[in-house]
C-alpha positions in Angstrom: 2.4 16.1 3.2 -0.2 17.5 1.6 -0.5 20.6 3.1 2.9 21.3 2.3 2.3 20.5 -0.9 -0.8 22.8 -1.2 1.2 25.4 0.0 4.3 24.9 -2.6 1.2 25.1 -5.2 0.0 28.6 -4.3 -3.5 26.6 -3.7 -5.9 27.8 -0.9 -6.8 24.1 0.1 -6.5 22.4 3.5 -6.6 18.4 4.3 -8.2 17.1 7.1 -8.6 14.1 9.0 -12.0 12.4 9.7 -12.8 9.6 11.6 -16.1 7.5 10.3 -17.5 4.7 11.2 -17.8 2.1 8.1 -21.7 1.7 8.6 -21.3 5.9 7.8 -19.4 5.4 5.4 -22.2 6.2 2.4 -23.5 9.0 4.3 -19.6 11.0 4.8 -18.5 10.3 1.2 -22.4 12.0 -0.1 -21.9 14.8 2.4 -18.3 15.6 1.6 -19.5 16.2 -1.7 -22.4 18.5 -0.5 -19.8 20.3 1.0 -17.8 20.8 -2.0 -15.0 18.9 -1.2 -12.7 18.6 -4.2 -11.8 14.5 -3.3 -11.2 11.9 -0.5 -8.4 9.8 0.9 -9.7 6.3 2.2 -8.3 4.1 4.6 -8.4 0.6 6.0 -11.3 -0.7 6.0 -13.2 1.8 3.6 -10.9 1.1 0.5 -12.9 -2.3 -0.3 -16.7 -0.9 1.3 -16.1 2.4 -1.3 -16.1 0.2 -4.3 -20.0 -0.3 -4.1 -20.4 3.7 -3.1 -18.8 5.5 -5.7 -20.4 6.6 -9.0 -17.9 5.9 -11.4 -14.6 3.5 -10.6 -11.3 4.7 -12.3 -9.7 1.5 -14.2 -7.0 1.6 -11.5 -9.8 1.1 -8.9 -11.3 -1.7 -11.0 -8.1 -3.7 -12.2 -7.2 -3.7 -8.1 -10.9 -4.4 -6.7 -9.8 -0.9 -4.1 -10.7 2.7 -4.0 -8.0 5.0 -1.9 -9.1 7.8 -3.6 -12.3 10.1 -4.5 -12.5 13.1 -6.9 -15.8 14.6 -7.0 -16.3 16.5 -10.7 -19.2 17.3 -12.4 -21.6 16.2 -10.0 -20.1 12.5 -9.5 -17.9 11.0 -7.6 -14.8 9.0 -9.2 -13.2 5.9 -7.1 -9.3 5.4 -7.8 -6.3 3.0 -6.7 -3.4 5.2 -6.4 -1.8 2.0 -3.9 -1.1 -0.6 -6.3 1.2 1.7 -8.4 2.9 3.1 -5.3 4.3 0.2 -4.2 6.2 -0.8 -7.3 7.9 2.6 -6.9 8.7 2.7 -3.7 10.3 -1.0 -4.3 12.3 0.3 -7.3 13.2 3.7 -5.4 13.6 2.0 -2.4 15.0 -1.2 -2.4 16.6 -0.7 -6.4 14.2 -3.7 -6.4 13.0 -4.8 -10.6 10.0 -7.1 -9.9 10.2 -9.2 -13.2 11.3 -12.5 -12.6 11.9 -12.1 -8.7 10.8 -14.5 -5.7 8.8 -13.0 -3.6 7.3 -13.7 -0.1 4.3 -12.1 0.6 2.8 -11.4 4.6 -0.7 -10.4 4.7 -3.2 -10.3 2.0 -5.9 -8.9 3.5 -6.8 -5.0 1.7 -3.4 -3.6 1.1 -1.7 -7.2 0.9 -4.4 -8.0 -1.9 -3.7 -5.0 -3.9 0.1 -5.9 -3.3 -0.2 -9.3 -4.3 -2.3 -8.8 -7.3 0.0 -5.8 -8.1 3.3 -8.1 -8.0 1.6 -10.7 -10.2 1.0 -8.1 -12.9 4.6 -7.3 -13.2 5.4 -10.6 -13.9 7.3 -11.8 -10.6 8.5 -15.4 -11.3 7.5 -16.7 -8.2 4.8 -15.6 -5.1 3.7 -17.0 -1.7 1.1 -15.6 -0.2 1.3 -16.5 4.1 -2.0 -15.1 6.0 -3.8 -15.7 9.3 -6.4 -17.3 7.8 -5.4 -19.7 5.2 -8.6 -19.9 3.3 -8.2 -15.9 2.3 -4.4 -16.8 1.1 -5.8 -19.3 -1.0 -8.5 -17.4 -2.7 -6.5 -14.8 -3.7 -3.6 -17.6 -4.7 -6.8 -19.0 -7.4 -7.2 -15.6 -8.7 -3.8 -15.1 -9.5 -3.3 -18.2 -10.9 -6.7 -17.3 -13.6 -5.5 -13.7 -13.8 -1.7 -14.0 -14.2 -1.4 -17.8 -15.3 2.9 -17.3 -15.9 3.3 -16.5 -12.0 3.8 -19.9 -9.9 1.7 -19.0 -6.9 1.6 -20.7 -3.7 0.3 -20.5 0.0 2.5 -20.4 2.7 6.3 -20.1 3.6 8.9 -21.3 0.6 11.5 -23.8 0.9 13.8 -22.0 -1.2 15.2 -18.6 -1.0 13.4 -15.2 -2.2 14.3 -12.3 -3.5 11.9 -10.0 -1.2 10.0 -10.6 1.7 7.1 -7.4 1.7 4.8 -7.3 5.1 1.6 -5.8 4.4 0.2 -7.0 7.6 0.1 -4.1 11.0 2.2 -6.1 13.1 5.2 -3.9 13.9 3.3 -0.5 14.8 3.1 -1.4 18.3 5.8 -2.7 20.6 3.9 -6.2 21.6 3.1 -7.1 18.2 4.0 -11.0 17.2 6.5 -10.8 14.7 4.9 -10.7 11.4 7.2 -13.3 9.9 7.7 -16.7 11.8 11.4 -17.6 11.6 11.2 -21.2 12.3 9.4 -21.3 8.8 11.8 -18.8 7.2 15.1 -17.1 8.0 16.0 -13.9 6.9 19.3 -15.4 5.3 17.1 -16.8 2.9 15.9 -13.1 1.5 17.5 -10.2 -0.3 15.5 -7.9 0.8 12.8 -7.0 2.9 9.6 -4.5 3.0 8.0 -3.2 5.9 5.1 -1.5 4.7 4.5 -0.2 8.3 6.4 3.3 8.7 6.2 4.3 12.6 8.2 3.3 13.7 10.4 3.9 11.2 13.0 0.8 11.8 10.6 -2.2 13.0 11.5 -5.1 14.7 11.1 -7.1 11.3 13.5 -4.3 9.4 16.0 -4.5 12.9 16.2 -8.4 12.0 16.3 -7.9 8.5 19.6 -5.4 8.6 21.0 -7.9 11.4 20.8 -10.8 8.9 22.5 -8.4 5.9 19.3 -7.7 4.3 18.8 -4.8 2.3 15.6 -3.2 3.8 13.0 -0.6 3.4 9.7 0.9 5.6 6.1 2.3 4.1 7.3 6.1 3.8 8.0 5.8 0.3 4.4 3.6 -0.3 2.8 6.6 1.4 4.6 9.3 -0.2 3.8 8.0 -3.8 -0.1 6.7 -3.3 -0.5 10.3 -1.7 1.5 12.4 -4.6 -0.8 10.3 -7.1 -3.9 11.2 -5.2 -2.7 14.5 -5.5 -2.1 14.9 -9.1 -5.7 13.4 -9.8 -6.8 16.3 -7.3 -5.0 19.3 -8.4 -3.9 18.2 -12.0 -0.8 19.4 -11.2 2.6 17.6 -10.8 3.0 16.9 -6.8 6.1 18.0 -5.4 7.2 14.8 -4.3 10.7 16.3 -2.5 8.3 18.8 -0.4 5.8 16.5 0.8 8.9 13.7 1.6 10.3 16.5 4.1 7.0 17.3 5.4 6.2 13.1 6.0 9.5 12.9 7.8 9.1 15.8 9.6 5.6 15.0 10.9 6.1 11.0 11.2 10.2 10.9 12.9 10.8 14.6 13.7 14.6 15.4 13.8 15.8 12.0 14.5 
């Protein structure tokens, strides 16, 4: 996506993808900027390390304790969250989903699941439950909502009552012998609105397949990935992305002429 959308600028840029090993992480973010890179993408697990390894951290990368994204300008380098605003719109593009007042169940809140959670809390959801592997993590993250965001009622694991979204930040779903990522003798489907599969290949889920079966309204993570990676490029470029471009080009590239 943003190749194509280099190219619909006039710009002369290319993106790459590198693989580094989180000890090296330090040492690839300092030699990018040797190289006179103009900015980073980071992904699970760097977005929490890169917090400590950036000169200066953006207020987005502060308020959501992540950096995604790295400008380097005037000889520094500048840690953003371009993730926490990206799910909101892909929610409201996606889904026609408002968050204030709604009942949300949240799946996962380990790196992208925190930054949803803490996200969702900020726009004043009424209710939130937080379900995670390990408890203890669900439960930290449940205190700090409740001192950050004391209006949302916040609890840890599945709700009696119905909800207005389920949103799965976890992986399960990207291969074919995942678990499920919700456990339905906790918590039908007939008890949601909608549901959010932030998990894009494939591009229906098992979790969206039950979902639509159950008259859900659903959703996957092309529209997270399109706006956290338009954002990034704006900081970049300090242009306006062309969002429509680099939605073709995701398809394209992720579900080819399906």
């Amino acid at each position: 996506m943003h190749n194509a959308a280099f190219v619909a600028l006039g710009l002369n840029w290319r993106y790459l993808a590198f693989e580094v090993d989180p000890k090296n992480l330090r040492t690839a973010i300092a030699g990018a900027q040797a190289m006179g890179f103009v900015g980073l993408n980071l992904t699970v697990p760097h977005k929490l390390l890169a917090v400590d390894m950036v000169d200066v951290l953006d207020e987005s990368a502060k308020k959501w304790g992540a950096v995604n994204t790295i400008k380097f300008e005037e000889g520094r380098s500048v840690g953003y969250n371009t993730d926490a605003d990206a799910i909101v719109t892909a929610l409201r593009d996606d889904l026609k989903l408002e968050l204030r007042g709604t009942k949300v169940l949240l799946l996962g809140v380990g790196g992208a699941g925190r930054t949803a959670a803490l996200k969702l809390a900020s726009e004043n959801v009424a209710e939130l439950f937080l379900v995670n592997r390990t408890q203890s993590k669900a439960e930290s993250i449940a205190a700090e909502i409740k001192s950050e965001f004391p209006a949302v009622r916040v609890g840890v694991g599945y709700p009696k009552a119905d909800m207005d979204l389920i949103l799965n930040a976890t992986s399960l779903g990207l291969k074919p012998d995942d678990a499920p990522p919700l456990d339905e003798q906790q918590f039908s489907f007939k008890q949601a609105r909608a549901v959010y599969d932030m998990v894009y290949r494939p591009a229906e889920t098992p979790l969206l397949a039950a979902a639509q079966a159950a008259g859900c309204r659903t959703a996957n993570g092309l529209g997270m990935l399109l706006h956290q990676g338009a954002k990034a490029l704006e900081i970049w470029t300090g242009q306006p992305a062309p969002r429509d471009v680099m939605r073709r080009a995701l398809e394209q590239n992720i579900y080819g002429n399906r």
